[in-house]
Backbone as JSON Lines, residues from 0, in Angstrom:
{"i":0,"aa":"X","n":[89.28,223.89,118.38],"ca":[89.48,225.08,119.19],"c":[88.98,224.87,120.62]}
{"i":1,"aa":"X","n":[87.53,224.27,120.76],"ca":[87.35,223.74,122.28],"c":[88.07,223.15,122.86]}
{"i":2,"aa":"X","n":[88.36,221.75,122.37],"ca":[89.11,220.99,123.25],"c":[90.36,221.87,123.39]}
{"i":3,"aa":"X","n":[91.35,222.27,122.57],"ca":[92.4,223.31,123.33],"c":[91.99,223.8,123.84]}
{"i":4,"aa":"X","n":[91.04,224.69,124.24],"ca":[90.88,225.25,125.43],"c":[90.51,224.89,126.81]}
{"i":5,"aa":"X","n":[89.91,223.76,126.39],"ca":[90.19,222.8,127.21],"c":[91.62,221.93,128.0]}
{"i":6,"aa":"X","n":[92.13,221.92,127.43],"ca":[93.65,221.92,127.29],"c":[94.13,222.44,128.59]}
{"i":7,"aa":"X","n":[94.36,223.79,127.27],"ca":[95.02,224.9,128.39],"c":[94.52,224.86,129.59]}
{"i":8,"aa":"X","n":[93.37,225.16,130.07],"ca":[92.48,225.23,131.11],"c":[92.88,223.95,132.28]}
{"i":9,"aa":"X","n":[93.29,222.85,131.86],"ca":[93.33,221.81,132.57],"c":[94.79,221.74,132.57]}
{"i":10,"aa":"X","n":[96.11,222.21,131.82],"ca":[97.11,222.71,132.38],"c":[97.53,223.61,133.14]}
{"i":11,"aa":"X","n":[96.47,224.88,133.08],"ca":[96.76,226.0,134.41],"c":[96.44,225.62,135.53]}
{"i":12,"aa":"X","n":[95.19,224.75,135.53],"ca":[94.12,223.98,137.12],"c":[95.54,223.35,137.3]}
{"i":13,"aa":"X","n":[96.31,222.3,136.62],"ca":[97.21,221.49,137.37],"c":[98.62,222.08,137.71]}
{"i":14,"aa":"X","n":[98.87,222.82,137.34],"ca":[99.57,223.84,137.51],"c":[99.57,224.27,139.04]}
{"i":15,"aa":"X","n":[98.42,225.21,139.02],"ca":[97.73,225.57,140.29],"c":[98.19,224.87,141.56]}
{"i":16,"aa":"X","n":[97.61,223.51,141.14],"ca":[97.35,222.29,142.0],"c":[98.94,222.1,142.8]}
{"i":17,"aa":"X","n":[99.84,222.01,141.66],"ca":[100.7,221.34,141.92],"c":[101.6,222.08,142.94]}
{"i":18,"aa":"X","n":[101.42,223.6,142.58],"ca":[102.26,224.74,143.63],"c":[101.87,224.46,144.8]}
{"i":19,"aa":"X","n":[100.32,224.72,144.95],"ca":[99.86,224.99,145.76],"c":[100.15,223.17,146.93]}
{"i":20,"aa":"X","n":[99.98,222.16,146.29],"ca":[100.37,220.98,147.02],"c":[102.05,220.9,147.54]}
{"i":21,"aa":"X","n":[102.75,221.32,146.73],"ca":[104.01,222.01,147.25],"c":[104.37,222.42,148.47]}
{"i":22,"aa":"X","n":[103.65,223.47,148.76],"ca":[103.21,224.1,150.05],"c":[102.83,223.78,151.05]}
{"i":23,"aa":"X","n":[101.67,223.01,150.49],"ca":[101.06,221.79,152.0],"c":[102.03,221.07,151.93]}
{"i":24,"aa":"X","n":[102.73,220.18,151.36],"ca":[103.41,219.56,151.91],"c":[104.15,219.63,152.79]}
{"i":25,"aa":"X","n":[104.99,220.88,152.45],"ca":[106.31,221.46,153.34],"c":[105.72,221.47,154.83]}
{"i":26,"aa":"X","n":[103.9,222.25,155.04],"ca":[104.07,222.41,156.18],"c":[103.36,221.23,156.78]}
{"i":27,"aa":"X","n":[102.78,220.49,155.7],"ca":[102.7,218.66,156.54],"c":[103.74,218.12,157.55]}
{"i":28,"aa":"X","n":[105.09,218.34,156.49],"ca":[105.99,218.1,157.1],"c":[106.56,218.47,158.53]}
{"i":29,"aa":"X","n":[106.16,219.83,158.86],"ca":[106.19,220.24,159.95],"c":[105.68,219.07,161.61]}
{"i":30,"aa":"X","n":[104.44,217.84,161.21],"ca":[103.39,217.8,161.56],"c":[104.31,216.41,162.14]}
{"i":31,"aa":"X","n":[105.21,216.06,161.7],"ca":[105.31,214.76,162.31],"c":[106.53,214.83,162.64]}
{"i":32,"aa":"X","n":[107.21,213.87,163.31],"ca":[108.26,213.67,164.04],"c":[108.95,212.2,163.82]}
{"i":33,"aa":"X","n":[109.95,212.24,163.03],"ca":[110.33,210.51,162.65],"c":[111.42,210.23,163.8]}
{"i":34,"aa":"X","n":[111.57,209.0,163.32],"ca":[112.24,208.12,164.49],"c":[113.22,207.12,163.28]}
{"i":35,"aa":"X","n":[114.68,207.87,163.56],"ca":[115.82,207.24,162.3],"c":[116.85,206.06,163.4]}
{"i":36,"aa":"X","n":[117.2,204.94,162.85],"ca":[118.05,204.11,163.61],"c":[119.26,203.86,162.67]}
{"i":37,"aa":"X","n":[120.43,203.98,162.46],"ca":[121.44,203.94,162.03],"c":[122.25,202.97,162.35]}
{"i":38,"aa":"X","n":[122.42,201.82,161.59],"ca":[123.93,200.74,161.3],"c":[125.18,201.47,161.6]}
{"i":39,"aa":"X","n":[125.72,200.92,162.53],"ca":[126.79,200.96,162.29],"c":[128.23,200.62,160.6]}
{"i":40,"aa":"X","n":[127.39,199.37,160.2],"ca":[127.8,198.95,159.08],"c":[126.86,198.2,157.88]}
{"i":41,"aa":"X","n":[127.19,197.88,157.24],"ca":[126.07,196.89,156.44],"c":[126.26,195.44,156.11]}
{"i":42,"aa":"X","n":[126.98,194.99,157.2],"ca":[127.64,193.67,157.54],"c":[126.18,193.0,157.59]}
{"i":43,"aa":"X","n":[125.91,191.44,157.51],"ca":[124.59,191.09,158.3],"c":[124.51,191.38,159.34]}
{"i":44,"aa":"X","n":[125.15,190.66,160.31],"ca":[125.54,190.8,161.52],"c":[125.16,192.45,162.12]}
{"i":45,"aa":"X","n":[125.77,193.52,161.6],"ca":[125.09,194.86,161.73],"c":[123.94,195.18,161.61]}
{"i":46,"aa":"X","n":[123.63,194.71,160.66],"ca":[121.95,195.0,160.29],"c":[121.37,194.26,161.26]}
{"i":47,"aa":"X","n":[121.22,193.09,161.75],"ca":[120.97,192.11,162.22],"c":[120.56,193.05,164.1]}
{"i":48,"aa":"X","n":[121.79,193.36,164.0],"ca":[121.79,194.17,165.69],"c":[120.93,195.64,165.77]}
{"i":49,"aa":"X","n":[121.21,196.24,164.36],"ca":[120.52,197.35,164.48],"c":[118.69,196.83,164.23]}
{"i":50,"aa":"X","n":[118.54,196.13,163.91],"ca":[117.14,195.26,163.74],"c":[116.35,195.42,165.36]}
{"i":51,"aa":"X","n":[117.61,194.43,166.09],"ca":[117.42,194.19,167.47],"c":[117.36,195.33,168.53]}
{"i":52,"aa":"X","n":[118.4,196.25,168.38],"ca":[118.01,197.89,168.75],"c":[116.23,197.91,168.42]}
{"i":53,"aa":"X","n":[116.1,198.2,167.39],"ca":[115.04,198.87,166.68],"c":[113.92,198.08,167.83]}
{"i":54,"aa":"X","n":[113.74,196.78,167.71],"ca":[112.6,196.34,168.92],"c":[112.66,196.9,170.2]}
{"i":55,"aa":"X","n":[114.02,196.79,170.37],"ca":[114.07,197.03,171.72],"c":[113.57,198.46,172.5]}
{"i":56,"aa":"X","n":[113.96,199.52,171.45],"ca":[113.9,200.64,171.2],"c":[112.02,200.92,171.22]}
{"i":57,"aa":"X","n":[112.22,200.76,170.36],"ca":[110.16,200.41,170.31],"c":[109.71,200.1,171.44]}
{"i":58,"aa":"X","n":[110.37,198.96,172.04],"ca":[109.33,198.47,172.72],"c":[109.2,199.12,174.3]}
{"i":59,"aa":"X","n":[110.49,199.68,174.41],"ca":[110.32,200.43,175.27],"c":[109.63,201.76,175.72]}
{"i":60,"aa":"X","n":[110.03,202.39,174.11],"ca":[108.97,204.04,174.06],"c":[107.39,203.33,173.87]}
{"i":61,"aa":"X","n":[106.88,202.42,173.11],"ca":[105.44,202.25,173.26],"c":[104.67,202.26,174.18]}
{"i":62,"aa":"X","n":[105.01,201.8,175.56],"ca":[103.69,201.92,176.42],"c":[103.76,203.69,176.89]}
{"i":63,"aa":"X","n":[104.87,204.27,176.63],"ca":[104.61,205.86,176.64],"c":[104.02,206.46,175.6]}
{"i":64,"aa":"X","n":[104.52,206.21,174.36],"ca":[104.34,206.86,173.29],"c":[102.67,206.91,172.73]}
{"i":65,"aa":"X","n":[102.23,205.68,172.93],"ca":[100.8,205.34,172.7],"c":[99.76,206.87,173.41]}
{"i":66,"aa":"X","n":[100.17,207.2,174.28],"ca":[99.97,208.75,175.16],"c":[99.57,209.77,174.59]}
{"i":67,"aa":"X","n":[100.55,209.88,173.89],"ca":[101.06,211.25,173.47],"c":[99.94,212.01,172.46]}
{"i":68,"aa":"X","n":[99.84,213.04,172.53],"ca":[99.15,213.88,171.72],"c":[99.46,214.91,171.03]}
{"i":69,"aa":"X","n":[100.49,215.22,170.97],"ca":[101.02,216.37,169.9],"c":[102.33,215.75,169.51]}
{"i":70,"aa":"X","n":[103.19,216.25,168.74],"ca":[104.68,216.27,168.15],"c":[105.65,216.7,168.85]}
{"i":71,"aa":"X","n":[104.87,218.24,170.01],"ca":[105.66,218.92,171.04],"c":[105.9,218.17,171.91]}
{"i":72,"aa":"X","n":[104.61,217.13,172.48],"ca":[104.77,216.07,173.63],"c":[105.77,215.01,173.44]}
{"i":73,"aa":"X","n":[105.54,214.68,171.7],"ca":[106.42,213.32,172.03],"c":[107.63,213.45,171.68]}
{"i":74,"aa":"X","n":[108.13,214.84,171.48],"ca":[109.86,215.29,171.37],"c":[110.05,215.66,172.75]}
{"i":75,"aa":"X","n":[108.93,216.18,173.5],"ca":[109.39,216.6,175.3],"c":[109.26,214.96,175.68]}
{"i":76,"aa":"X","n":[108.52,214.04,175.48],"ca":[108.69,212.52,176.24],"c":[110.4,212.32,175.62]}
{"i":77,"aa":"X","n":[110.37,212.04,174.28],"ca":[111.59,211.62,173.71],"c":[112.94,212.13,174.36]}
{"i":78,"aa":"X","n":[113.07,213.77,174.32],"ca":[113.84,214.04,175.15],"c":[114.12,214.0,176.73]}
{"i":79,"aa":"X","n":[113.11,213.59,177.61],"ca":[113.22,213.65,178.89],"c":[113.96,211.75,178.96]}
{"i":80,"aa":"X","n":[113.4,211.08,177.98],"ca":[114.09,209.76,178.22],"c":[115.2,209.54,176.85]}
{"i":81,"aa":"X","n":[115.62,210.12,176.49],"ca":[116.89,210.26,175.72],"c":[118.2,209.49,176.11]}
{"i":82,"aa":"X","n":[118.46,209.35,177.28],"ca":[119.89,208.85,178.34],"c":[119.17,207.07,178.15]}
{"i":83,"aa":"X","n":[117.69,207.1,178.19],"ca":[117.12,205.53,178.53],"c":[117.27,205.06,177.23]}
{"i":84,"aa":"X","n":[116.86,205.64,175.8],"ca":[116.58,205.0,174.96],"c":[118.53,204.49,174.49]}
{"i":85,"aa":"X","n":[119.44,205.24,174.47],"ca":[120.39,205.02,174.56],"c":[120.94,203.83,175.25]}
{"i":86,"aa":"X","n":[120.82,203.97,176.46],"ca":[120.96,202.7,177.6],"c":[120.7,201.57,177.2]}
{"i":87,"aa":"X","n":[119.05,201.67,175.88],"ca":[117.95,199.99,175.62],"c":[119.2,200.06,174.39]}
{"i":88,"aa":"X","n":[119.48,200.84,173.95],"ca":[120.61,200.57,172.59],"c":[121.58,200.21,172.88]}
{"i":89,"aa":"X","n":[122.39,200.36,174.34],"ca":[123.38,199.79,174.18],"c":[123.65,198.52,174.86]}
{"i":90,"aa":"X","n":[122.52,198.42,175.65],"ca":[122.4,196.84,176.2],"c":[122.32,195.87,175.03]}
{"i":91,"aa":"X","n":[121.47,196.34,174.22],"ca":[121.21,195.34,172.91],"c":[122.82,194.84,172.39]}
{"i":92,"aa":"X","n":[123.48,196.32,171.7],"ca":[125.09,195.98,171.22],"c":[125.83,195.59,172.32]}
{"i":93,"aa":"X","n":[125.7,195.23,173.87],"ca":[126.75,194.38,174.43],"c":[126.47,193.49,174.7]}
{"i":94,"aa":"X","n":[124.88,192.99,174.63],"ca":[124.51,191.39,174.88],"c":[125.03,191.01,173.38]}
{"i":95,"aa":"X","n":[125.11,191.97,172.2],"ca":[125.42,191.1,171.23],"c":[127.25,190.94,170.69]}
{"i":96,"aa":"X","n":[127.89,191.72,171.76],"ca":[129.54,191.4,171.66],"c":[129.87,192.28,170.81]}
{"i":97,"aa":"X","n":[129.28,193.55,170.84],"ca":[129.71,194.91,170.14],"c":[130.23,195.81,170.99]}
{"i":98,"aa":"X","n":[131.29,195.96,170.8],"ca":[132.22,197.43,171.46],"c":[131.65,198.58,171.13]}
{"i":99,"aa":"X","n":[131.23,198.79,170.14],"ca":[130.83,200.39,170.36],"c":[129.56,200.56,170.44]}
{"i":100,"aa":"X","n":[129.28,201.87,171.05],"ca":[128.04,202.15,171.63],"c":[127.05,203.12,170.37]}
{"i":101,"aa":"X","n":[126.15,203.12,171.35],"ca":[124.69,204.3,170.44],"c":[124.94,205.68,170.59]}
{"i":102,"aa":"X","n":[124.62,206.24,169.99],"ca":[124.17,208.43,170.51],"c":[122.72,208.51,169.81]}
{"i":103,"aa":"X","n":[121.87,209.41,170.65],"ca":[120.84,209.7,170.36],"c":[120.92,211.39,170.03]}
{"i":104,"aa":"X","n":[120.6,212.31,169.31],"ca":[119.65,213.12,169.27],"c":[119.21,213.6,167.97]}
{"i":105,"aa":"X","n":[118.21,214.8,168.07],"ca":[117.52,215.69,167.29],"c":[118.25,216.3,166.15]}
{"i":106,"aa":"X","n":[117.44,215.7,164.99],"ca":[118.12,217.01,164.1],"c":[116.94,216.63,162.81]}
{"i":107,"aa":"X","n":[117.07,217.84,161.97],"ca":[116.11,217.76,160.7],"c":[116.72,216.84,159.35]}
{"i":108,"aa":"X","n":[116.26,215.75,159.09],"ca":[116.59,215.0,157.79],"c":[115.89,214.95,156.86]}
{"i":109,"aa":"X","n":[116.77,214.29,155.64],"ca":[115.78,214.09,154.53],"c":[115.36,212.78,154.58]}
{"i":110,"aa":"X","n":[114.09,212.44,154.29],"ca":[113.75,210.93,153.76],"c":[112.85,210.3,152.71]}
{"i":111,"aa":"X","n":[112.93,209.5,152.6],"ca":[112.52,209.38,151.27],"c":[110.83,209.08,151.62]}
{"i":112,"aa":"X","n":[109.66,209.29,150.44],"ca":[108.46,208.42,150.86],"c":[108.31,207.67,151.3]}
{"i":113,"aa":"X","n":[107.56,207.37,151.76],"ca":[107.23,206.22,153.33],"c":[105.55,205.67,153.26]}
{"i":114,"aa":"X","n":[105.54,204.8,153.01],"ca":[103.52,204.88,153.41],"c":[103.58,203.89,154.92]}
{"i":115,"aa":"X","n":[102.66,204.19,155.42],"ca":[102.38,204.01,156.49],"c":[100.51,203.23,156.71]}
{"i":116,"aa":"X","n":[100.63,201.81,156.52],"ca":[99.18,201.69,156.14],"c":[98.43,202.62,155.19]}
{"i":117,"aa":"X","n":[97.77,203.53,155.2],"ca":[96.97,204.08,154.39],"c":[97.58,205.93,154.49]}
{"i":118,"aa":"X","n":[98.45,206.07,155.21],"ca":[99.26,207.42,155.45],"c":[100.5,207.39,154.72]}
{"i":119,"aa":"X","n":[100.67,207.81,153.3],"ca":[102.13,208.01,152.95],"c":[102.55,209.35,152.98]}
{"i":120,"aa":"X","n":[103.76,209.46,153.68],"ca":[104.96,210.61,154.03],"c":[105.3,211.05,152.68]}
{"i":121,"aa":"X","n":[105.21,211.6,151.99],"ca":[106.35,212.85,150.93],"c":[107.68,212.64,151.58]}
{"i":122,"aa":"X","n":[108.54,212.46,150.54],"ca":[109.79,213.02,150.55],"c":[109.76,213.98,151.14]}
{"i":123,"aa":"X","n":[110.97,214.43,152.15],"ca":[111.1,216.07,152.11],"c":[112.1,215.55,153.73]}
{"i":124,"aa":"X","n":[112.53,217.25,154.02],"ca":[112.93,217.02,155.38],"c":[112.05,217.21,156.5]}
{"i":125,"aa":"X","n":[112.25,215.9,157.52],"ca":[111.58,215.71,158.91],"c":[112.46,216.4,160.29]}
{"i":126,"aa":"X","n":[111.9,216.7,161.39],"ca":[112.04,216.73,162.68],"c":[112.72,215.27,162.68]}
{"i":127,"aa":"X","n":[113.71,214.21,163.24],"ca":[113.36,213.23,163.82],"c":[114.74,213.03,164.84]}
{"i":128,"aa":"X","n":[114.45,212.01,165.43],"ca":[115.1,211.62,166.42],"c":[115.8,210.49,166.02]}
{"i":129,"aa":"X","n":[117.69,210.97,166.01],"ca":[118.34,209.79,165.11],"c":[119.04,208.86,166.36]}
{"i":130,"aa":"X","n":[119.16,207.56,165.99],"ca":[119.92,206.7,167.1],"c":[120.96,206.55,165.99]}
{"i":131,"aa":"X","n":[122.33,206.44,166.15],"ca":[123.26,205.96,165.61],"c":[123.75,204.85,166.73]}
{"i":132,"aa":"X","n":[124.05,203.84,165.82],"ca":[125.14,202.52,166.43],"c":[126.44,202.91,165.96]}
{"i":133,"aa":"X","n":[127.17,202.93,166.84],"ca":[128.88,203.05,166.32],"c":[128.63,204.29,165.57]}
{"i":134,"aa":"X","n":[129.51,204.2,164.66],"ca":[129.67,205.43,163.52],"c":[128.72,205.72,162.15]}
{"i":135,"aa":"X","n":[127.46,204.7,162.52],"ca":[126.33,205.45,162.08],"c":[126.18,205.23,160.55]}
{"i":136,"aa":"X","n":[127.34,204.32,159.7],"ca":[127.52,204.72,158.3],"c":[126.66,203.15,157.1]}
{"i":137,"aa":"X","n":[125.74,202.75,158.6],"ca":[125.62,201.19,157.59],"c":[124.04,201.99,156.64]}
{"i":138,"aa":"X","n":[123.5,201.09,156.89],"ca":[121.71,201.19,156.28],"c":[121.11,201.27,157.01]}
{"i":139,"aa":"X","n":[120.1,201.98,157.1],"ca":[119.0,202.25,158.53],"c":[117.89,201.94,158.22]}
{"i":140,"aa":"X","n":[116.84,202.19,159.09],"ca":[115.4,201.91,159.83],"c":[115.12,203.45,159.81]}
{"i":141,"aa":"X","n":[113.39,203.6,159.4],"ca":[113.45,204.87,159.85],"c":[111.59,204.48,160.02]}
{"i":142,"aa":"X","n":[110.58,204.94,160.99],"ca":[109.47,205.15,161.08],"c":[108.71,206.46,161.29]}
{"i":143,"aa":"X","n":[107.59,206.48,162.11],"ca":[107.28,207.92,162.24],"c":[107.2,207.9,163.77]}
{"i":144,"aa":"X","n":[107.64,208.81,164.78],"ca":[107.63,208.91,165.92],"c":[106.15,209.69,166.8]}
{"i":145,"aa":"X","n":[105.84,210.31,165.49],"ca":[104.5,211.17,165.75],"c":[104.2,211.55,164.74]}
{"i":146,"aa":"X","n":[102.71,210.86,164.37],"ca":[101.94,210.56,164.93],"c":[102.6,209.0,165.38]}
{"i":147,"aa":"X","n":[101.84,208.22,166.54],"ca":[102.67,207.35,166.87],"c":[102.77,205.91,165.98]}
{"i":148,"aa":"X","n":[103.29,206.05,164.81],"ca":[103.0,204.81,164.16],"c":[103.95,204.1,164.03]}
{"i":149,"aa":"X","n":[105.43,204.26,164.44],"ca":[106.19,203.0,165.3],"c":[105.91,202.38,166.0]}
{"i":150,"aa":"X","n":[105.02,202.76,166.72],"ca":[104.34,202.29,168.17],"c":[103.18,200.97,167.78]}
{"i":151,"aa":"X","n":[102.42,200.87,166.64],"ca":[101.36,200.27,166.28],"c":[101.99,199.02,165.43]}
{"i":152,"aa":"X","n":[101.65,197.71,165.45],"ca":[101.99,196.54,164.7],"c":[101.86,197.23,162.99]}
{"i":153,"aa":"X","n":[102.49,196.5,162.12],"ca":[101.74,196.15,160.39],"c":[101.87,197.4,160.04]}
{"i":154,"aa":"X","n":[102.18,198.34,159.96],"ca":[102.12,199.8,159.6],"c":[102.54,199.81,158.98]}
{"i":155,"aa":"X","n":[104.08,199.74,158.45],"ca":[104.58,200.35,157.47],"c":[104.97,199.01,156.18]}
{"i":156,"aa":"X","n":[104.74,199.92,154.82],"ca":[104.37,198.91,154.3],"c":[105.4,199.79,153.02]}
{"i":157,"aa":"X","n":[105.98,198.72,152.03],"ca":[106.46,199.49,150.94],"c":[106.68,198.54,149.73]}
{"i":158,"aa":"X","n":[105.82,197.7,149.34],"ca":[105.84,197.17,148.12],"c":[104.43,197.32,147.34]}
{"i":159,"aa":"X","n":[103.13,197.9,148.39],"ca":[101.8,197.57,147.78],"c":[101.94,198.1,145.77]}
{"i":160,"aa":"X","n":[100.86,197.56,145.15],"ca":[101.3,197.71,143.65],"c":[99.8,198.62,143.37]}
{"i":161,"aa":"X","n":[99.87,199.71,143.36],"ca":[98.88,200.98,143.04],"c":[98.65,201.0,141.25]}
{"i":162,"aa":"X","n":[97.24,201.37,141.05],"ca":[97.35,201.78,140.05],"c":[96.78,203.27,139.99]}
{"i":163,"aa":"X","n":[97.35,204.0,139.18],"ca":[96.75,205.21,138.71],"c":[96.13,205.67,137.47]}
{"i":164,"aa":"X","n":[94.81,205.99,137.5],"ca":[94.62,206.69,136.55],"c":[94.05,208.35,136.57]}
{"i":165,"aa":"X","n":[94.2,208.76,135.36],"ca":[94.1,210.12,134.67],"c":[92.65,210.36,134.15]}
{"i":166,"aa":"X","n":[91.66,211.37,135.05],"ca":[90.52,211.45,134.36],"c":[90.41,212.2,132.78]}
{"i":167,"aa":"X","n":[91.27,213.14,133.07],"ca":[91.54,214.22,132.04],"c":[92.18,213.29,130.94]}
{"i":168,"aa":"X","n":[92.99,212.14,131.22],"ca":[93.91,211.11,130.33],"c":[92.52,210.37,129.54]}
{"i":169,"aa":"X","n":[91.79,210.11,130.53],"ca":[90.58,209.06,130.01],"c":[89.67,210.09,128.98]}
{"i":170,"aa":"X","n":[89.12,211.07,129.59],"ca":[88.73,212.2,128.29],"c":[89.02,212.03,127.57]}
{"i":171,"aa":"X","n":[90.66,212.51,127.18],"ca":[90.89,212.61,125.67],"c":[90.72,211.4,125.21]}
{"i":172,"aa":"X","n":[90.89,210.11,125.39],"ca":[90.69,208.95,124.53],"c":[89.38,208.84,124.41]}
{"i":173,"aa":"X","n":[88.72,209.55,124.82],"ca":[86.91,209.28,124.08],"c":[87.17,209.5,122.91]}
């Protein structure tokens, strides 16, 4: 009879937990600002260029972006150089003998989890700032624009091998 009540008790707490993390998340989400780069195709060669965007792209917003202090700032930086980051995209696709060009802007997406060194993103929909190459339909790149962790080397990481355990799991096997 204890331990069920025990039970129960530790299904309503997670319960609780889980709504209530629900919630934060959504408005976590609010908190950052991603940065999506879009293939034109999924040719190598495509990937290959949208790769080369992606540095170029970087390397240009970093000595600004490193700046920035809110999400508001670095969508007002992002947008005031919007015409430039375009420009670093399409120099890339005509030094590399691509006819069609980039478009940049704003809109809310979905993406999938993300860790970021020791910061992993939730699923859910972001703020971010999309570059499409050509018609946008290959495989993409996607980082975080704010806080600035495109901007920083080694960050994003997606194979580490986690383990988890269950205190409440370890209980019952006493």
């Amino acid at each position: 009879m204890k331990k069920s009540l025990w039970i129960y008790l530790a299904l309503l707490a997670l319960a609780a937990l889980t709504l209530g993390l629900v919630g934060c998340q959504n408005a976590a989400n609010q908190d950052y600002l991603r940065l999506h780069i879009r293939a034109n195709g999924d040719s190598d060669a495509e990937q290959a260029v949208k790769l080369a965007v992606r540095d170029a792209v970087v390397a240009y917003l970093t000595p600004m972006a490193t700046k920035v202090r809110s999400k508001e700032e670095m969508r007002t930086l992002l947008s005031a150089h919007l015409n430039e980051v375009v420009a670093v995209a399409d120099e890339v696709l005509e030094a590399e003998g691509y006819a069609y060009r980039a478009t940049a802007y704003f809109s809310r997406e979905d993406f999938p989890t993300r860790t970021y060194g020791e910061l992993t993103l939730e699923a859910g929909v972001y703020d971010a700032l999309i570059v499409e190459l050509g018609s946008g339909e290959g495989a993409n790149w996607w980082c975080v624009a704010f806080p600035p962790l495109c901007f920083v080397e080694g960050t994003a990481t997606g194979s580490d091998t986690v383990q988890y355990r269950s205190a409440i799991a370890d209980w019952f096997r006493r």
